[in-house]
C-alpha positions as CSV (number, residue, x, y, z in Angstrom):
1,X,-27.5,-67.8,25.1
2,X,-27.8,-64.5,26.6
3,X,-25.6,-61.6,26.2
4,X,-23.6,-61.9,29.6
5,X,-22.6,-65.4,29.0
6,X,-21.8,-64.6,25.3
7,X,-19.4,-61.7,26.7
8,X,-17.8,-63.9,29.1
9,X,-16.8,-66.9,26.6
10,X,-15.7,-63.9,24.2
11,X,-13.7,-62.4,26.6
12,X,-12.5,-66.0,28.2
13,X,-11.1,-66.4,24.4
14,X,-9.3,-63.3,24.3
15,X,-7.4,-64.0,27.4
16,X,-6.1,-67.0,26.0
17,X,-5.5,-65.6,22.9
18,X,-3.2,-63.1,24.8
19,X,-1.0,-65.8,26.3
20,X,0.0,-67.0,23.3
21,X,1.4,-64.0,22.1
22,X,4.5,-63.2,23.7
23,X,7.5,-63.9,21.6
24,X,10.7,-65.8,23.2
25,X,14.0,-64.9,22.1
26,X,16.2,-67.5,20.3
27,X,18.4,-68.7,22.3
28,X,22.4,-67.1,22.1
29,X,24.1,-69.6,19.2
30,X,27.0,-71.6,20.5
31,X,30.5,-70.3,20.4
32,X,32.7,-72.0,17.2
33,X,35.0,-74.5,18.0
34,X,38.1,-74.1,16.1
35,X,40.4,-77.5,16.6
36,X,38.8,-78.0,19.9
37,X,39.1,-74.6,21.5
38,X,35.7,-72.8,21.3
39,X,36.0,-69.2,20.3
40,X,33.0,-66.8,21.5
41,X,32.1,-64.9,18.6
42,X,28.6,-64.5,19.1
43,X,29.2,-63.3,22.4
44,X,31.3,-60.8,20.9
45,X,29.1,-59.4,18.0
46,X,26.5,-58.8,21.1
47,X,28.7,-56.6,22.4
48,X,29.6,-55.0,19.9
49,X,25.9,-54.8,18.2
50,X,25.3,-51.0,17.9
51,X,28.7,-49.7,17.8
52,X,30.2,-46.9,15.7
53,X,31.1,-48.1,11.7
54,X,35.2,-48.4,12.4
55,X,34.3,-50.8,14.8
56,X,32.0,-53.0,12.5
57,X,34.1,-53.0,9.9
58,X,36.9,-54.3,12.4
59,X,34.9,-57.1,13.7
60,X,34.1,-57.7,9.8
61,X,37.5,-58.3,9.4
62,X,38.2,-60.4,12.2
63,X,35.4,-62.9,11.6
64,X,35.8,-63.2,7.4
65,X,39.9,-63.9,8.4
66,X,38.8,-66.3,11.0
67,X,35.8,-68.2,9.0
68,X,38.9,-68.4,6.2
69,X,41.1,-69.6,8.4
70,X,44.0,-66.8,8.7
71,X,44.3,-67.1,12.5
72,X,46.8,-64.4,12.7
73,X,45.6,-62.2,10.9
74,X,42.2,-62.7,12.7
75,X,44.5,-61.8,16.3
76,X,45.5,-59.1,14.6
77,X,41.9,-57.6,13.8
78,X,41.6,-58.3,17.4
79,X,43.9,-56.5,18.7
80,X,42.9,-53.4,16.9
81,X,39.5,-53.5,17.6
82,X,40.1,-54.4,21.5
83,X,42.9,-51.4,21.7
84,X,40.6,-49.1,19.5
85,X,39.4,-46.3,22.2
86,X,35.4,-46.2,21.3
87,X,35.3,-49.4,23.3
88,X,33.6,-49.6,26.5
89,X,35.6,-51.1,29.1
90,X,32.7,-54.3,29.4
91,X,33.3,-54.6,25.1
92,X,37.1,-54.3,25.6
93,X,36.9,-57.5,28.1
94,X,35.2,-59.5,25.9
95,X,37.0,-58.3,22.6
96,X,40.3,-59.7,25.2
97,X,38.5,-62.9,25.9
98,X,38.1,-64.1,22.7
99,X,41.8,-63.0,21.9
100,X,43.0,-65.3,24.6
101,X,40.9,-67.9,23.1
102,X,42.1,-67.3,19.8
103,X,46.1,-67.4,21.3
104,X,44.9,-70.9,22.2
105,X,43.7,-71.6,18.5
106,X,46.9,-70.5,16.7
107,X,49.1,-72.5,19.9
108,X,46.9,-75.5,18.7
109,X,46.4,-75.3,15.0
110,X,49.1,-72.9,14.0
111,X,48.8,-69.3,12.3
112,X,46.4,-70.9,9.3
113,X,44.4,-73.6,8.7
């Protein structure tokens, strides 16, 4: 072999070696379904992802009442985050998304579980 063809099969390699490399992003995980009514929460942590540490510590709150079951008090975490004024107006619709859907939840499967 000669050094031209050697330097085109090493960089023919490398090319494909490239194409490989990208990483894809996991896909978004499904919303929870709660007695048949499916609650975005991941779509809500997106938004959210980033924000100042009052808010974090309010959707904390909200998703450790809701994985326990205290649907109420879950609304209510909801309600303070989605009324709490470091919101963007984009976080503050989806923060009033998922309290419709939770509405739904407790007219469902009442306050707890």
């Amino acid at each position: 072999m000669n050094a031209k063809t050697l330097s085109v099969i090493v960089l023919m390699a490398s090319a494909v070696g490239f194409c490989g490399c990208g990483k894809k992003q996991p896909p978004a995980p499904p919303p929870a379904e709660i007695s048949g009514i499916k609650v975005d929460v991941p779509k809500l942590r997106q938004a959210l992802s980033g924000s100042a540490q009052e808010v974090q510590s309010d959707l904390t709150l909200f998703t450790s009442s809701l994985r326990y079951g205290q649907y109420e008090k879950a609304l209510m975490g909801l309600d303070k985050l989605a009324n709490n004024p470091a919101l963007n107006d984009t976080q503050k619709k989806v923060a009033n998304e998922v309290i419709e859907q939770m509405k739904q939840v407790i007219a469902k499967a009442g306050p707890t579980r």
